[in-house]
N, C-alpha and C positions, 0 to 999 in steps of 0.2 A: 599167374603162376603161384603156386604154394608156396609159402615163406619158408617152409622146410628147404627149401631147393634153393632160395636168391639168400637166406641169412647163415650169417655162417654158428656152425651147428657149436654147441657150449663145450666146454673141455672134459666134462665130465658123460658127454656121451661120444666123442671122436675118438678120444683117448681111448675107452676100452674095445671101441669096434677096433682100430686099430689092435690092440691088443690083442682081440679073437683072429685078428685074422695069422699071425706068427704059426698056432699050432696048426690051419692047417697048410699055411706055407710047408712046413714040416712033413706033414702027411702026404700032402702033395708032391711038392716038387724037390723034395729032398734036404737041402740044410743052406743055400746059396740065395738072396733073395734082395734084390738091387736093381738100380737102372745098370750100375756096370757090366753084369751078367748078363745083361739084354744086348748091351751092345755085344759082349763077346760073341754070342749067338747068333747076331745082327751081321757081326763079320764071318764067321765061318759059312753063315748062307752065303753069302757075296761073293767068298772069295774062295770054294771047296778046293783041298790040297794044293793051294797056293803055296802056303805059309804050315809050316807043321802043327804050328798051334793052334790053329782054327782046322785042324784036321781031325773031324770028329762025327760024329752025325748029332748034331745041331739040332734038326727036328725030333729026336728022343729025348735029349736033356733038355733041351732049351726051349720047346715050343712057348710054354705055358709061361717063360721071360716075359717071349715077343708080343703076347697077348695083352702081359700086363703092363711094357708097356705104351702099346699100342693103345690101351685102355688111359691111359694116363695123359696120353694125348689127347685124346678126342674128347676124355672129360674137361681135361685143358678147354680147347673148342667150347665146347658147348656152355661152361663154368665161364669163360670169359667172354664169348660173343655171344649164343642164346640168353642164357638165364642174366646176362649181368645189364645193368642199368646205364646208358652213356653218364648219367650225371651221378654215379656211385663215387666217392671219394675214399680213398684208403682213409683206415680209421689210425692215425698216427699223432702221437704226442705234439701239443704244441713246440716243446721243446726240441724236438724232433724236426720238425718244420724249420724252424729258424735256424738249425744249426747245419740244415740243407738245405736252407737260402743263402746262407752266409756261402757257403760253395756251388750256389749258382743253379742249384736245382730249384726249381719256382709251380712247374707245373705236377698237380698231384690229384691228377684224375685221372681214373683207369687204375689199372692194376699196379703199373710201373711207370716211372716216371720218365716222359718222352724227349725229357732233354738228355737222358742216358740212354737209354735205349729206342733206337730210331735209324734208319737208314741214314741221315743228314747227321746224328750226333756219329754215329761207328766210323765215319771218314775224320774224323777231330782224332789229336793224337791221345788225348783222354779217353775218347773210344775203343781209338784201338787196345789201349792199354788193359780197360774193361774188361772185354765182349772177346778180343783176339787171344791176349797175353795171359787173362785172367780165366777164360773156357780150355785153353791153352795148359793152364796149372792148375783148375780142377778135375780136368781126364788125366793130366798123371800124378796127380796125387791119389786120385779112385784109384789107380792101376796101381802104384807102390803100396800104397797100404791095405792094399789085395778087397777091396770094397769101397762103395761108396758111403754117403753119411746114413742114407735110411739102411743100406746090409746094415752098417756096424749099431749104428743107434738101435735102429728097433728089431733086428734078428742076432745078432749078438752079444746084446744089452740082455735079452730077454734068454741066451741060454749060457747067459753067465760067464761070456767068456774076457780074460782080461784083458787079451790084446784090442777085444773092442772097446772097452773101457779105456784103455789109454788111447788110443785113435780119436774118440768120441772129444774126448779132452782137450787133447791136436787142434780137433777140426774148429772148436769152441772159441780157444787161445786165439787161433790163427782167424776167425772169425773179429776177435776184439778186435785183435793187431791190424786187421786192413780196416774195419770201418771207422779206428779211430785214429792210427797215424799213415797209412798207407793212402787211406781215399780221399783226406783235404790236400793230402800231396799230389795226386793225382788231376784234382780238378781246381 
């Protein structure tokens, strides 16, 4: 396999393809651009004049959502079982390491680590707390602050708007806040 594809690509060339990609988000599909929006789109397929809100035609606005990210999975897919290596190790600080051993995290191969995420760890009430409580308070926190972190970080970042700048902020703070007093509480 081409190293292009199993290493992961330098900041100074992800960064601005990301970057190209915002204007033609724009051009494209309008000014809305997130996984949140996917799902909204996701539900009004599902569920046509259920709910008023997903009362809408879904395949004019939204197809090119579900594509992306539909795309976003299956690159998932392929990025983690195709192309990746069983004996690939995340590249994480020693310190990093010990300071999640000391909470019991030990195993750190693969993408994520399978005493957190695992069908045997999500029945532990540290799982649940995780995986249930904590996917739980990132879809409504997407849904209150009217996007997720990639809408506001890189499509609203980029058309200057402020509400996304303080969100981006939020989500940063709220970031420190659970990985350093919420998750040794946790585990």
């Amino acid at each position: 396999m081409p190293d292009i594809l199993t290493q992961p690509w330098p900041w100074y060339v992800a960064g601005p393809l990301i970057g190209l990609v915002v204007p033609f988000v724009y051009w494209y599909g309008g000014k809305k651009w997130g996984v949140s929006s996917s799902l909204q789109h996701l539900c009004a397929a599902a569920l046509p004049g259920k709910i008023e809100y997903f009362n809408y035609d879904w395949w004019k606005k939204g197809s090119w959502h579900l594509a992306m990210a539909g795309g976003m999975v299956l690159g998932g897919l392929l990025g983690g079982r195709v192309l990746s290596n069983p004996d690939d190790v995340v590249a994480i600080s020693d310190a990093t390491r010990t300071d999640l051993a000391a909470m019991g995290i030990t195993d750190f191969s693969g993408l994520i680590p399978s005493d957190v995420m695992s069908f045997e760890a999500l029945f532990t009430l540290p799982g649940v707390m995780l995986i249930i409580v904590g996917g739980f308070l990132v879809g409504f926190g997407a849904r209150y602050a009217n996007g997720c972190t990639s809408g506001h970080a890189i499509s609203g970042l980029a058309n200057l708007q402020l509400s996304s700048l303080v969100v981006v902020m939020g989500f940063f703070i709220g970031g420190l806040i659970s990985a350093h007093l919420l998750l040794p509480i946790i585990l």
